[in-house]
mmCIF file of the C-alpha atoms, coordinates in Angstrom:
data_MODEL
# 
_entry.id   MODEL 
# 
loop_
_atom_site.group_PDB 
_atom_site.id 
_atom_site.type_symbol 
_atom_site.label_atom_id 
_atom_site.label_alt_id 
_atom_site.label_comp_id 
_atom_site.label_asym_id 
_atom_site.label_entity_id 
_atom_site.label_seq_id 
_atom_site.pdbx_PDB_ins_code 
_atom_site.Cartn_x 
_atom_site.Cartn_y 
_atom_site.Cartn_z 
_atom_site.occupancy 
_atom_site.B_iso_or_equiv 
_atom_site.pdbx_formal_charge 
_atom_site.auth_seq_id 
_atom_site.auth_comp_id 
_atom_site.auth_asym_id 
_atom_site.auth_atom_id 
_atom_site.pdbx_PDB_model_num 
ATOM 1   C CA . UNK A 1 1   ? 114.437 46.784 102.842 1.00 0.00 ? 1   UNK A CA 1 
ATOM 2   C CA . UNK A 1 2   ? 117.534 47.971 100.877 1.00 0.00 ? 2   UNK A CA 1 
ATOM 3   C CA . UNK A 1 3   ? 115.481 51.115 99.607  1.00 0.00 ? 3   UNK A CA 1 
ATOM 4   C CA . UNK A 1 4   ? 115.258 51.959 103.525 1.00 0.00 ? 4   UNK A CA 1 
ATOM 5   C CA . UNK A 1 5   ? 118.820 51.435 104.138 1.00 0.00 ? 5   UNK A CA 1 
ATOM 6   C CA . UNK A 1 6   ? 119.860 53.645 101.366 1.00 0.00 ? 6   UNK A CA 1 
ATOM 7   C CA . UNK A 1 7   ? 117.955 56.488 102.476 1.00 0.00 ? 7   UNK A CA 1 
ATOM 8   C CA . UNK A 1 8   ? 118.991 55.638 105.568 1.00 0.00 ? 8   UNK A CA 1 
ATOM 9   C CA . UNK A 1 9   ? 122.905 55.694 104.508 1.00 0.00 ? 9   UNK A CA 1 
ATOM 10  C CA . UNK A 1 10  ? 122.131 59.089 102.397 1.00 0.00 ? 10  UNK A CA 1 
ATOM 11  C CA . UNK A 1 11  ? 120.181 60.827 105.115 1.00 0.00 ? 11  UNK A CA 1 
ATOM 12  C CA . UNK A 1 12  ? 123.268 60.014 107.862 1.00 0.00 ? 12  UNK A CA 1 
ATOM 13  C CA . UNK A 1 13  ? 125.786 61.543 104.942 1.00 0.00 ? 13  UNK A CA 1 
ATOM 14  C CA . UNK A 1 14  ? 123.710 64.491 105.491 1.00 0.00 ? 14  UNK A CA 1 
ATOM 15  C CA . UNK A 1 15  ? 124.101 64.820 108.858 1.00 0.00 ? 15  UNK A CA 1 
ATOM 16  C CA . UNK A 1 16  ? 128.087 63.807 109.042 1.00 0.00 ? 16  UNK A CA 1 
ATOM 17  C CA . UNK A 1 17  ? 128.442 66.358 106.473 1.00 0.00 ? 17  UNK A CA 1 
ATOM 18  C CA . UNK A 1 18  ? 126.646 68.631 109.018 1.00 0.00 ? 18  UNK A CA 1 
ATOM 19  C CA . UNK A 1 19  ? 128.767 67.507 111.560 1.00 0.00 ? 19  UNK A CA 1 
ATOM 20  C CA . UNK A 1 20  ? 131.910 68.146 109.890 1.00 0.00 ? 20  UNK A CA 1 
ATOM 21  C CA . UNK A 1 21  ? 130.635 71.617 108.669 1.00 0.00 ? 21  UNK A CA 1 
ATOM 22  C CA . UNK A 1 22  ? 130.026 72.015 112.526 1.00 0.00 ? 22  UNK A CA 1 
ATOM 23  C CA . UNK A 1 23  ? 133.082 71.498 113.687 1.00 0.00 ? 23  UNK A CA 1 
ATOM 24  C CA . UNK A 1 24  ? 134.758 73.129 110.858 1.00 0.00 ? 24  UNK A CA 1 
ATOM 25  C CA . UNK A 1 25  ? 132.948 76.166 112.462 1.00 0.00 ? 25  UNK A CA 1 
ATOM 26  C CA . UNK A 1 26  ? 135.057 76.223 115.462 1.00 0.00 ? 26  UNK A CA 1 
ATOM 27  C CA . UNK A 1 27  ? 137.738 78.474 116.108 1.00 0.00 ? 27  UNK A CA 1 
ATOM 28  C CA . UNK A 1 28  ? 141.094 77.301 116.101 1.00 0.00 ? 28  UNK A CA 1 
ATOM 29  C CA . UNK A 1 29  ? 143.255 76.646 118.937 1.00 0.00 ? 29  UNK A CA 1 
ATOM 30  C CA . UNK A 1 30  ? 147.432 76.362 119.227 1.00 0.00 ? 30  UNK A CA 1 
ATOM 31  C CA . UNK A 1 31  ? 146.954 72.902 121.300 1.00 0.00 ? 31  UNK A CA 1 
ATOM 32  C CA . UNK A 1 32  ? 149.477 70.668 120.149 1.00 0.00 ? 32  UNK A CA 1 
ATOM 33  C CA . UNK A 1 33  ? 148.084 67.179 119.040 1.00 0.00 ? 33  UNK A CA 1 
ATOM 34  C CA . UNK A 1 34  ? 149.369 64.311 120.643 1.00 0.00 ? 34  UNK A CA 1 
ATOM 35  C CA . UNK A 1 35  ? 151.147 62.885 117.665 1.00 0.00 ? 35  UNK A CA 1 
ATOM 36  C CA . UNK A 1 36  ? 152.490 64.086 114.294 1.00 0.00 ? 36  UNK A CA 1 
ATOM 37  C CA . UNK A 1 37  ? 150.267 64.882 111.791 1.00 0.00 ? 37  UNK A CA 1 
ATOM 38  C CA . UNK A 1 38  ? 147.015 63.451 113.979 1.00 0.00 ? 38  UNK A CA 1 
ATOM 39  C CA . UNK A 1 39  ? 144.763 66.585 111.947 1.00 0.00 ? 39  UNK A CA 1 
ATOM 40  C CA . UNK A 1 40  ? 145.303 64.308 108.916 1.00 0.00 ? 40  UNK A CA 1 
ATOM 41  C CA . UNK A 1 41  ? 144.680 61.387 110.410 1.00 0.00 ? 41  UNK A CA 1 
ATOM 42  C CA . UNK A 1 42  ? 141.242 63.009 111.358 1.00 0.00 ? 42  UNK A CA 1 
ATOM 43  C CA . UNK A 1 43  ? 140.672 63.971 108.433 1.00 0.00 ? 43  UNK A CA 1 
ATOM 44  C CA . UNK A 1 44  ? 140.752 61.092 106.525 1.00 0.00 ? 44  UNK A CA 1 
ATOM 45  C CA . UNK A 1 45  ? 138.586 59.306 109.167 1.00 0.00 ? 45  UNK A CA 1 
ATOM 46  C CA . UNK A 1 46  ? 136.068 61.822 109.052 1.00 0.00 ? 46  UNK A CA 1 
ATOM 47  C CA . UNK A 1 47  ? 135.867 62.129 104.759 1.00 0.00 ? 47  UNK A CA 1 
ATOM 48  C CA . UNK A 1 48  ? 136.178 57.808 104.673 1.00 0.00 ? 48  UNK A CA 1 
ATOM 49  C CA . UNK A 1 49  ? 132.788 57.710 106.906 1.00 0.00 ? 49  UNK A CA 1 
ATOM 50  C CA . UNK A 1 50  ? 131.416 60.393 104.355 1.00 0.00 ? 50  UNK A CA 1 
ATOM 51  C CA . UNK A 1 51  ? 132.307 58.602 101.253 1.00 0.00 ? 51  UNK A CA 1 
ATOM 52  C CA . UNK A 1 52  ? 131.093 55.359 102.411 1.00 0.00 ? 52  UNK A CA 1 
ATOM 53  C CA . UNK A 1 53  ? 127.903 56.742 103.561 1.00 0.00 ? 53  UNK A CA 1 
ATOM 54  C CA . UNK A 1 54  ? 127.248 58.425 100.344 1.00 0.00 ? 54  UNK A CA 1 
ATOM 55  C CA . UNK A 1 55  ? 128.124 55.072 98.388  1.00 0.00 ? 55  UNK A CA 1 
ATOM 56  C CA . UNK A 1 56  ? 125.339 53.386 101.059 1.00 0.00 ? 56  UNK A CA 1 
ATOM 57  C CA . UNK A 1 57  ? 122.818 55.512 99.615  1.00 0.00 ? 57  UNK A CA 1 
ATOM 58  C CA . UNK A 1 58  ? 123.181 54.858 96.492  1.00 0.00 ? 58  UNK A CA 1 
ATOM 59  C CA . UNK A 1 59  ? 121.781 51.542 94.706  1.00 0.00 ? 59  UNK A CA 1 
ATOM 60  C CA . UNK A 1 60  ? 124.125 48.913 93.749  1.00 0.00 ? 60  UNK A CA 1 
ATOM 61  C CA . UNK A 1 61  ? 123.590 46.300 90.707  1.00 0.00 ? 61  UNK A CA 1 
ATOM 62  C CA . UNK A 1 62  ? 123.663 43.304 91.374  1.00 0.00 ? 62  UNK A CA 1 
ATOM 63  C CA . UNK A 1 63  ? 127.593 42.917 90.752  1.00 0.00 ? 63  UNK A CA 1 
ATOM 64  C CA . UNK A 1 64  ? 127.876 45.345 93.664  1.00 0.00 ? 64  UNK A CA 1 
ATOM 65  C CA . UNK A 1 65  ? 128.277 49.511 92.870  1.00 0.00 ? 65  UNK A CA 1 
ATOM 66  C CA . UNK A 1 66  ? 129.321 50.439 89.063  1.00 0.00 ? 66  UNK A CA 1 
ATOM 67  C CA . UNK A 1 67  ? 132.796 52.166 88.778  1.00 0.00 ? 67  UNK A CA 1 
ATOM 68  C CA . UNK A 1 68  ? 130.709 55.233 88.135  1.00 0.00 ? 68  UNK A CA 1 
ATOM 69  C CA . UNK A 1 69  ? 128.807 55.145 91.464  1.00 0.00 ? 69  UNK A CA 1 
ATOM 70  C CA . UNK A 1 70  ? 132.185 54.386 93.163  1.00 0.00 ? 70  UNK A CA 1 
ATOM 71  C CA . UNK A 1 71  ? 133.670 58.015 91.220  1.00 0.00 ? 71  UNK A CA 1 
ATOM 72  C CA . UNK A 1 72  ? 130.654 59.842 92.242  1.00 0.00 ? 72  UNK A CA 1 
ATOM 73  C CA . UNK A 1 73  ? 130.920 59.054 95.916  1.00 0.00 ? 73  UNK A CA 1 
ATOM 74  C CA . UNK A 1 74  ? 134.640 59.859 96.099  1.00 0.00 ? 74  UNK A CA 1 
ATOM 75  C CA . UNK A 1 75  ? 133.786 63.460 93.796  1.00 0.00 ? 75  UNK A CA 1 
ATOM 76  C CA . UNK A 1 76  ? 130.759 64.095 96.754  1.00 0.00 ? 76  UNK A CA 1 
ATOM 77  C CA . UNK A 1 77  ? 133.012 63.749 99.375  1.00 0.00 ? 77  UNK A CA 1 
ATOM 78  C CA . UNK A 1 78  ? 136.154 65.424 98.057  1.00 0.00 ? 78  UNK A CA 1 
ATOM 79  C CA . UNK A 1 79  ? 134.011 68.319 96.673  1.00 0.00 ? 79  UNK A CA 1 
ATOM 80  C CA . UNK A 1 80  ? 133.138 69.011 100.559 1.00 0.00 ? 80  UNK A CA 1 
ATOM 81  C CA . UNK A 1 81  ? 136.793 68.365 101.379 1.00 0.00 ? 81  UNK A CA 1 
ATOM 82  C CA . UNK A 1 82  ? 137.705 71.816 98.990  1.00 0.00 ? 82  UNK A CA 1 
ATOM 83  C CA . UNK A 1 83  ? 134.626 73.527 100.428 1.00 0.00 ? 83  UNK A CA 1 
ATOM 84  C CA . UNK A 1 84  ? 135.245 72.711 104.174 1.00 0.00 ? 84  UNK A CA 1 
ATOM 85  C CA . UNK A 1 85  ? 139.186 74.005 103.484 1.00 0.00 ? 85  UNK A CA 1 
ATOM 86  C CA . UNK A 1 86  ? 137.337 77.420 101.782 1.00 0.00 ? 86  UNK A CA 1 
ATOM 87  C CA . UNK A 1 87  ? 134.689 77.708 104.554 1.00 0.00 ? 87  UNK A CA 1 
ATOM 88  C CA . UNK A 1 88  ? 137.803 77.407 107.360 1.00 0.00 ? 88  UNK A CA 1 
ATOM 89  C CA . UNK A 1 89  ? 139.186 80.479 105.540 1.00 0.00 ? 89  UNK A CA 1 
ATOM 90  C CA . UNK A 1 90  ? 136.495 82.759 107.073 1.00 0.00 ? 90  UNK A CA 1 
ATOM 91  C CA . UNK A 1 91  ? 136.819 81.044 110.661 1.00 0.00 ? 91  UNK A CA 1 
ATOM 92  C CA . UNK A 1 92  ? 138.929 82.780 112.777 1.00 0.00 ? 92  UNK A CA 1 
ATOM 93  C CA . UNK A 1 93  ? 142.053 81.093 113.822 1.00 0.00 ? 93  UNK A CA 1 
ATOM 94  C CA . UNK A 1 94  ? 141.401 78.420 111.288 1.00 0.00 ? 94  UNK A CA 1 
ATOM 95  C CA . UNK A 1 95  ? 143.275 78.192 107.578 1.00 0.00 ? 95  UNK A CA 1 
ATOM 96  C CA . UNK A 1 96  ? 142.875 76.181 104.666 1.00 0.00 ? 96  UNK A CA 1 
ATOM 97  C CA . UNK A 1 97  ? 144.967 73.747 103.910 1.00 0.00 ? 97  UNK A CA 1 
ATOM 98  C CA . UNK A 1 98  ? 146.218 71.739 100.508 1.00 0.00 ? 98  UNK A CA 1 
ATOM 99  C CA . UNK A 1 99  ? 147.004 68.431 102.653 1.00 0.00 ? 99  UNK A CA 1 
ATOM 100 C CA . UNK A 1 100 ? 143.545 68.685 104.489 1.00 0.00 ? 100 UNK A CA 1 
ATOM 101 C CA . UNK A 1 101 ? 142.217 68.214 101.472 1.00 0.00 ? 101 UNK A CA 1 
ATOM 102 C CA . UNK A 1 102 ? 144.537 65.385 100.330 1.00 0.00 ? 102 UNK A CA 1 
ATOM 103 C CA . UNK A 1 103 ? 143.963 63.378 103.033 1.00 0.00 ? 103 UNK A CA 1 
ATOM 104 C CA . UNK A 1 104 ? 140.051 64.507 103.007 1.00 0.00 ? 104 UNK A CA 1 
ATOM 105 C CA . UNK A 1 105 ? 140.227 62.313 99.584  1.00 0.00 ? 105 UNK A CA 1 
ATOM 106 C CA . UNK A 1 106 ? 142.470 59.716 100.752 1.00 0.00 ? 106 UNK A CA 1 
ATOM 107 C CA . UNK A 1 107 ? 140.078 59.257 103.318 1.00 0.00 ? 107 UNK A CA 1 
ATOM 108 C CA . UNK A 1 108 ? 136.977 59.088 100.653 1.00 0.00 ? 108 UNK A CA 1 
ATOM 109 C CA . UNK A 1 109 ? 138.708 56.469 98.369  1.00 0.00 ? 109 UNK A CA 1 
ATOM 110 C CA . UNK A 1 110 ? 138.989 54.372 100.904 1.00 0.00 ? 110 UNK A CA 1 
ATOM 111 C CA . UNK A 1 111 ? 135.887 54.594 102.913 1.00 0.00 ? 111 UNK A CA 1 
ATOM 112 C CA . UNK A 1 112 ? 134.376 54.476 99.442  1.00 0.00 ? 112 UNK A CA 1 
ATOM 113 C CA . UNK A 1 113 ? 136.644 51.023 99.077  1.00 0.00 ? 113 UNK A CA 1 
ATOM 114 C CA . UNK A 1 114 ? 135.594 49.561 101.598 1.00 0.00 ? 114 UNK A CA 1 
ATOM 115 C CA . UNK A 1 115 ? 132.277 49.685 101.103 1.00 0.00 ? 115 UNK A CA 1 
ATOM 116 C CA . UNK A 1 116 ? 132.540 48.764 97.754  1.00 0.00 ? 116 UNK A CA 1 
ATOM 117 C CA . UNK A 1 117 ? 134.516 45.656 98.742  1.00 0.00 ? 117 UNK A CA 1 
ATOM 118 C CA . UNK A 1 118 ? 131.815 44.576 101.315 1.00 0.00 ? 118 UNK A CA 1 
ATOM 119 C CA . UNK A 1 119 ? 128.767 44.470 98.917  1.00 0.00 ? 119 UNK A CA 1 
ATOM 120 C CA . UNK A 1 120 ? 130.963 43.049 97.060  1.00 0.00 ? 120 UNK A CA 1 
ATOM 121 C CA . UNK A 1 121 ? 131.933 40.304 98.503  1.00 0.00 ? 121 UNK A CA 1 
ATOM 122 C CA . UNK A 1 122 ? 128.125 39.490 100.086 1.00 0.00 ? 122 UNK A CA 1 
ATOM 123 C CA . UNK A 1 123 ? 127.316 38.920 96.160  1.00 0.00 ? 123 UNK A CA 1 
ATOM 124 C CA . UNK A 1 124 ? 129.534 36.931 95.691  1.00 0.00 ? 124 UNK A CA 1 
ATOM 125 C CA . UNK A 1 125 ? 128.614 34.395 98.456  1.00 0.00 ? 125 UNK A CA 1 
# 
């Protein structure tokens, strides 16, 4: 059953990534956001659900996911935070920016954490 879950978890990473590409696509608009700095915010929601999706389809031991696996989901997911902040360079209205990306990881590293911390802690009880 895990085996199913795991491709499950990688094939929705896919898709999110897909998603993210998608919306990445649109042109931008001057609409102010209803808080301070809610694009960051966003953006850390958005790269958290990637990096814990990616860590899903991967196979933990049976200690929970190796420090390695826990690098390499945070790496997948912040990689696509640079490229989404190169690919909004060609989108009109759009721009790339440094904290977008920041947040992109902050967002991974934790989404990765939390995942991490839930396997876990079911091996441990």
């Amino acid at each position: 059953m895990r085996g199913w879950l795991q491709s499950l978890s990688m094939l929705l990473a896919i898709a999110w990534a897909g998603v993210i590409f998608y919306l990445s696509s649109q042109p931008g608009m001057d609409i102010p956001p209803p808080f301070p700095h809610m694009d960051k915010l966003l953006h850390a929601l958005a790269f958290g659900l990637l990096g814990f999706l990616v860590l899903g389809g991967l196979r933990p031991g049976k200690d929970g996911y190796s420090r390695g696996q826990l690098l390499l989901a945070i790496a997948i997911a912040g990689i696509y935070g640079v490229l989404d902040e190169v690919h909004q360079r060609f989108v009109p209205g759009r721009m790339p920016d440094a904290l977008d990306v920041l947040a992109d990881l902050i967002g991974a590293v934790l989404g990765v954490y939390l995942l991490h911390a839930l396997v876990r802690g079911s091996h441990r009880g």
